[in-house]
C-alpha positions in Angstrom: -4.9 -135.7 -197.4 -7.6 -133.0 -197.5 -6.5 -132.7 -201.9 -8.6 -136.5 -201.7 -12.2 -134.9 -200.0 -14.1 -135.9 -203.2 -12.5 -139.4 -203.1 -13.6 -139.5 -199.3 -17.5 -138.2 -200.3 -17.6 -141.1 -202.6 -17.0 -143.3 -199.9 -19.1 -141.9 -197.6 -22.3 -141.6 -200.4 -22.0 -145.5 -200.5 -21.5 -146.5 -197.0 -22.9 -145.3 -194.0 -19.5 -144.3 -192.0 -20.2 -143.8 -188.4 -17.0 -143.7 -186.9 -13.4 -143.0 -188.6 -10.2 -143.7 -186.6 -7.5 -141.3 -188.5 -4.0 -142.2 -187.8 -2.0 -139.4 -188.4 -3.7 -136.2 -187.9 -1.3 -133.3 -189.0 -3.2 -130.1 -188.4 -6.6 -131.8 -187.9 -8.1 -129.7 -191.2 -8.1 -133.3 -192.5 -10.6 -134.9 -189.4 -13.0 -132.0 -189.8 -13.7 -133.6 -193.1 -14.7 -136.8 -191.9 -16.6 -134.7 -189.5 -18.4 -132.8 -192.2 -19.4 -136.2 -193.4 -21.5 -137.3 -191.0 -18.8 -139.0 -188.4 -17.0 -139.4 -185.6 -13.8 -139.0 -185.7 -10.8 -140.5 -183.6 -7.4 -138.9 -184.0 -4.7 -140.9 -182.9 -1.5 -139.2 -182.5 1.6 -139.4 -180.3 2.7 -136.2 -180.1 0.0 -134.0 -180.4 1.3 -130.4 -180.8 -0.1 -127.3 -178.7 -2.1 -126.2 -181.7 -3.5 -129.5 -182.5 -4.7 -129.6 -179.2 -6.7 -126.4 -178.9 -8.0 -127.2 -182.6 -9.6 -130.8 -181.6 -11.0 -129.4 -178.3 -12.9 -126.7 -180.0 -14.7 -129.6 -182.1 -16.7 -132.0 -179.7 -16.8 -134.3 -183.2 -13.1 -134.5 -182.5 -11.7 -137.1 -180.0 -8.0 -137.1 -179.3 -6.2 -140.5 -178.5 -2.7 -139.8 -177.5 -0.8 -143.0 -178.0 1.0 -145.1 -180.8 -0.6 -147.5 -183.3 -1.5 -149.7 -183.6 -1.8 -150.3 -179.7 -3.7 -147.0 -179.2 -6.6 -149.1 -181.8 -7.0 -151.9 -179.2 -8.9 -149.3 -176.7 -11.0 -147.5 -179.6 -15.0 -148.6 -181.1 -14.3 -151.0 -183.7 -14.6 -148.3 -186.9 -16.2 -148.1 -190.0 -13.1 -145.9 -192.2 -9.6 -146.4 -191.4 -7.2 -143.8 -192.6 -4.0 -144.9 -192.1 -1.5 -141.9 -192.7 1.0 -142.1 -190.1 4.1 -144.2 -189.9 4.9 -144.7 -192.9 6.9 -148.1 -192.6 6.4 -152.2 -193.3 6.6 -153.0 -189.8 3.5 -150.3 -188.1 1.8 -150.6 -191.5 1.2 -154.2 -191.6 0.5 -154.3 -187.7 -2.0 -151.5 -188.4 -3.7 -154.0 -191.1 -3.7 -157.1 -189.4 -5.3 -155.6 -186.4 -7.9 -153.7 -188.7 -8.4 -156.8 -190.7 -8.7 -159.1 -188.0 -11.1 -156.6 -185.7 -12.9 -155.0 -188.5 -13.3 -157.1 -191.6 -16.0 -154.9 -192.7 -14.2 -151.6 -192.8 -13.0 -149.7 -195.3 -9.3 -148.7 -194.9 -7.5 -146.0 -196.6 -3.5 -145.5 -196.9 -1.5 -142.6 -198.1 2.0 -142.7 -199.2 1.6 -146.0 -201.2 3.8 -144.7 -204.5 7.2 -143.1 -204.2 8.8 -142.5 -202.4 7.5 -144.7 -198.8 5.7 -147.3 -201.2 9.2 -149.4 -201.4 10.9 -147.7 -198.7 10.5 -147.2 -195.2 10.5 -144.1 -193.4 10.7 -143.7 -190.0 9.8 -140.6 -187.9 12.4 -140.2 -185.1 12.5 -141.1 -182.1 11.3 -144.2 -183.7 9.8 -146.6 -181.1 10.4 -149.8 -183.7 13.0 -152.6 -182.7 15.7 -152.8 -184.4 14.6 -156.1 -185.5 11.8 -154.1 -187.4 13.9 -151.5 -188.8 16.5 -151.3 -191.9 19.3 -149.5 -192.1 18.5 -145.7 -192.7 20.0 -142.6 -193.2 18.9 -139.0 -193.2 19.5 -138.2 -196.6 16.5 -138.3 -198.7 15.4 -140.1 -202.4 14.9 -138.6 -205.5 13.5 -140.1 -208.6 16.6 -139.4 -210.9 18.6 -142.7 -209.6 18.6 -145.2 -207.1 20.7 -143.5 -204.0 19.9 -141.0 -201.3 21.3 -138.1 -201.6 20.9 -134.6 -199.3 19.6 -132.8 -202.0 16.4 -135.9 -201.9 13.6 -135.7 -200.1 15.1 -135.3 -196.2 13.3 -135.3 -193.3 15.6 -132.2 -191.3 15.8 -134.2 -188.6 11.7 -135.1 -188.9 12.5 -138.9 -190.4 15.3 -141.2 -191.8 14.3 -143.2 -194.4 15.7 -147.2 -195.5 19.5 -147.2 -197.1 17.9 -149.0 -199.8 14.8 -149.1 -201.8 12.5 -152.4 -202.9 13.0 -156.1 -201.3 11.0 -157.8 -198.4 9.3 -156.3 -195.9 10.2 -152.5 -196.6 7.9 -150.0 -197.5 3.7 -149.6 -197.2 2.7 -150.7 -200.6 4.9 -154.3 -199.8 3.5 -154.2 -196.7 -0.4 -153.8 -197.7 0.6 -156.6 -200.5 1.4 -158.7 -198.1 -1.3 -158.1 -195.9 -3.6 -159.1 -198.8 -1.8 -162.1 -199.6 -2.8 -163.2 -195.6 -6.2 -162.5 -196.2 -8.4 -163.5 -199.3 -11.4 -161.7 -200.4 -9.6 -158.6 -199.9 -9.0 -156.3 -202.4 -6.6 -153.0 -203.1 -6.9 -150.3 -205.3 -4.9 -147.5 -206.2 -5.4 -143.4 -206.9 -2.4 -142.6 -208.3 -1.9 -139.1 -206.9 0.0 -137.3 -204.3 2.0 -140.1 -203.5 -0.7 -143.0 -203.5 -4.4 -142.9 -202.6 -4.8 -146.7 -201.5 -8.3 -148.2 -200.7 -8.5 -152.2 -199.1 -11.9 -153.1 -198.6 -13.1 -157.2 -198.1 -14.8 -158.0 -201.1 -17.9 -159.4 -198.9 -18.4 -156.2 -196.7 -21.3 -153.8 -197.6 -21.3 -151.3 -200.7 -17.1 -152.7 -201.4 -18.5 -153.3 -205.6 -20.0 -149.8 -205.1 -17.3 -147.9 -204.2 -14.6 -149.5 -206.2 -16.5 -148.7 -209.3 -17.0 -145.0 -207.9 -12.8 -144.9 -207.6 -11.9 -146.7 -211.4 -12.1 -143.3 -213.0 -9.7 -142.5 -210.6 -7.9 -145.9 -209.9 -7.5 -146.6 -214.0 -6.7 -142.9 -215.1 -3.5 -143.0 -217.4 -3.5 -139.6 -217.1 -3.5 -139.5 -213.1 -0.1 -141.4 -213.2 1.6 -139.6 -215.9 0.8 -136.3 -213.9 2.0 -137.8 -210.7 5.5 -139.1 -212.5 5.9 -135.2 -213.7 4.8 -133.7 -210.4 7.2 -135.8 -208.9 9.8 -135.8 -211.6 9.2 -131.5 -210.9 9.1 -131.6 -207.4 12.2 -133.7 -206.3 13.8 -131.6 -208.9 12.8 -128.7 -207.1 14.7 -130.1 -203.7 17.8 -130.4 -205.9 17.9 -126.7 -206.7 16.8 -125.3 -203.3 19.9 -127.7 -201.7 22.5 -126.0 -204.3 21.0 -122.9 -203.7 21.5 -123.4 -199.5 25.2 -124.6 -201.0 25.7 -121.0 -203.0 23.9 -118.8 -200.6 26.2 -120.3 -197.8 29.2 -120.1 -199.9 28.0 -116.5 -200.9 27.9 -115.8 -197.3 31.2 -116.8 -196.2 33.0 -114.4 -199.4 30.7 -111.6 -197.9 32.5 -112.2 -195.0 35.9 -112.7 -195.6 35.5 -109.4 -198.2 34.3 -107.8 -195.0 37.5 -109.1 -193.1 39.8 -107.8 -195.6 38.0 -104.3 -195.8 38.7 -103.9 -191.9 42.3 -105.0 -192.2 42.5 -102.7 -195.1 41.7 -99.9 -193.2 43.6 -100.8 -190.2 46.5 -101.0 -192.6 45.5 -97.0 -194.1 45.0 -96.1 -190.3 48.7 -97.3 -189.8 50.3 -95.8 -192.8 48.7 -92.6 -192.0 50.2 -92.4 -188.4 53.4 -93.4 -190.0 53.5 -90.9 -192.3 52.3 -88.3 -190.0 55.4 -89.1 -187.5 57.7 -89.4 -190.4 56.7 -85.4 -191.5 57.2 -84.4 -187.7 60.3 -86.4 -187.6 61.3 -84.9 -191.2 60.7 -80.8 -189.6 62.8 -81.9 -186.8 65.7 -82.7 -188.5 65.2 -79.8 -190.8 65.0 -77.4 -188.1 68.4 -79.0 -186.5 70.1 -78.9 -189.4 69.0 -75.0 -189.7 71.1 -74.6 -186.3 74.0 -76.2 -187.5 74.1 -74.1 -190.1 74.5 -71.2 -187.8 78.3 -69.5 -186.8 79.0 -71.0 -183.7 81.2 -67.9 -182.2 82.1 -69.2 -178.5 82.4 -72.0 -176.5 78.8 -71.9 -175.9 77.8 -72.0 -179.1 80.2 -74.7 -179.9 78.6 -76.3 -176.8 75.2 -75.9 -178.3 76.4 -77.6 -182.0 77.3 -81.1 -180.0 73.7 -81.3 -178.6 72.3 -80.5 -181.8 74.3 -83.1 -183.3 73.6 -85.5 -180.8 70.2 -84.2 -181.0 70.5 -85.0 -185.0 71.9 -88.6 -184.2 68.8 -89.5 -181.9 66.1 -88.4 -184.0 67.5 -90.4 -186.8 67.9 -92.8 -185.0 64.1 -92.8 -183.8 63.1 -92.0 -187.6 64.5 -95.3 -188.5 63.4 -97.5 -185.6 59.5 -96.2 -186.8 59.6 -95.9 -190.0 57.9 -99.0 -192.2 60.3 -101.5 -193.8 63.7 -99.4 -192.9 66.6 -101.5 -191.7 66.4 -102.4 -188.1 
C-alpha cells in the first residue's frame, strides 16, 4: 500500500482526515503515512508480530487494536478513512462495509486487492475464523492469469492462505462484495486505480469534498495506460511464479542426481577397496603356492623328506583350496 502515498495525499488535501482505522497493517511503514498526514491512526491486526509491536510502540501516533474485523471496529472512534487491506474475502469484506456504511456514512473507505486475483476470488488467511457457511471450497494452490485453474506454480500462499476452487459467481471475492455493498446503499459510489491489484475508493456521494476527490483520482481511475501496465505486470509476474516453481522442480531434481552420483562414487570405491584386498591376498596366496611347489621340486632322499613332500602337498591342497574359497567369482 505505501506505492499509493500520492493517491492517499490527494485524499487527505480535500478532506480533513482526523482519524484512519487501517485494517491490515503489515509492517506498519504503511500507518506512518497516515501519520505523516496529519492523523491518527488505528491498526487493527490479529496477530501482531514481535516486530510490529516494537514498531507501533515507538510511535505514540500509532494505536494497536489486537482483534479481528470487523468486530474489533465496534470498540474504535467512528473514523474519517477506512483502509480496508486485510482479509481479503466476500464474507469479512462486506461485514467490514456494512458496518462502515452503516456507522460512518461520511467516511471515505479505501480497499486493496479489488483486481486479480482476490477481486473474484476469495482468499482466506489460515487459521481462518469464517464459518463454513461463509467459506467456498479452497485449495492451496494458487491462480495465475494464463487459464482458469489453480495450479502450484500460481500465486500460493505457503501455507499463508488458501484461496476459492473457483473463480467469479455470487458472493466470492472483494470487488463482488463491494458491488454488492453498493447495490444496498444508494448514493454511494466506487471507483477504481487500476494498479497493484486494485486501488478502490467508496465514498457517499453526499459526504464532504466526495466530487473533489473523485475528480482528483480520474487521471488515475480512467488511465488506459494504468490498466494495460497492470495486465503486463501481472501477465510478467505470475509468469515469473511459473519459472521459480520449475526451477524449485529442477533444482530438487538436480539435488537428488547429486546424490545418488555421490552414492554410486562411495560404492565405487568400496568396490576398488575390495578388489584391492582381493588382489593383494590372491599375490600372497600366488607366492605361497610358488614357494611349495619349489619344495616339491626338491629330491626327497629319506623317509623324512618323503614325510615332508605329503605336508607340502597337503599344504598345496589347502592353500588352493583357500585361494578359491576368496577369490571373486571362482566356483564355490
Amino acid at each position: 500500500m505505501s506505492v499509493f502515498r500520492e493517491l492517499f495525499e490527494l485524499v487527505f488535501a480535500r478532506r480533513d482526515i482526523t482519524a484512519v482505522v487501517e485494517v491490515g497493517v503489515e509492517s506498519g511503514q504503511v500507518s506512518s503515512i497516515y501519520a505523516d498526514l496529519g492523523a491518527v491512526v488505528y491498526c487493527v491486526e490479529p496477530a501482531p508480530s514481535d516486530d510490529l509491536r516494537v514498531v507501533l510502540a515507538e510511535d505514540p501516533r500509532l494505536n494497536l487494536v489486537e482483534g479481528l474485523s470487523p468486530a474489533a471496529l465496534h470498540d474504535l472512534p467512528v473514523a474519517d478513512l477506512y483502509v480496508l487491506d486485510g482479509d481479503h474475502n466476500y464474507a469479512v469484506v462486506r461485514a467490514e462495509l456494512d458496518w462502515i456504511m452503516r456507522n460512518a456514512p461520511d467516511a471515505v473507505i479505501v480497499l486493496n486487492d479489488v483486481l486479480w486475483p482476490s477481486g473474484r476470488r476469495d482468499l482466506y488467511y489460515q487459521p481462518t475464523s469464517l464459518p463454513p457457511g461463509d467459506m467456498h471450497p479452497s485449495s492451496t494452490d494458487g491462480p495465475t492469469v494464463w487459464h482458469d485453474d489453480l495450479t502450484p506454480a500460481g500465486f500460493v500462499g505457503d501455507g499463508a492462505f488458501t484461496v476459492a476452487v473457483h473463480a467469479g459467481g455470487e458472493r466470492n471475492g472483494v470487488l463482488t462484495a463491494a458491488e454488492d455493498a453498493l447495490s444496498e446503499n444508494p448514493g454511494w459510489r466506487l471507483e477504481i486505480v487500476p494498479a497493484v491489484f486494485g486501488f478502490g475508493v467508496l465514498i457517499n456521494s453526499a459526504a464532504p469534498a466526495a466530487g473533489e476527490i473523485f475528480e482528483a483520482l480520474r487521471p488515475y481511475t480512467s488511465s488506459k495506460l494504468l490498466a494495460a501496465m497492470e495486465n503486463n505486470r501481472v501477465a510478467l509476474y505470475t509468469r515469473l511464479l511459473q519459472l521459480q516453481y520449475e526451477a524449485a522442480g529442477h533444482t530438487a531434481s538436480s539435488n537428488r542426481l547429486t546424490e545418488t552420483i555421490s552414492s554410486q562414487q562411495r560404492e565405487i570405491e568400496a568396490l576398488r577397496g575390495e578388489l584391492a584386498r582381493s588382489k593383494a591376498e590372491a599375490a600372497a596366496r600366488s607366492q605361497e603356492l610358488r614357494a611349495l611347489r619349489d619344495a616339491l621340486d626338491r629330491p626327497v632322499s629319506d623317509a623324512a623328506g618323503r614325510r615332508r613332500s605329503g605336508e607340502t602337498m597337503v599344504n598345496i591342497g589347502r592353500a588352493l583350496s583357500h585361494w578359491m574359497r576368496g577369490t571373486p567369482g571362482s566356483p564355490r
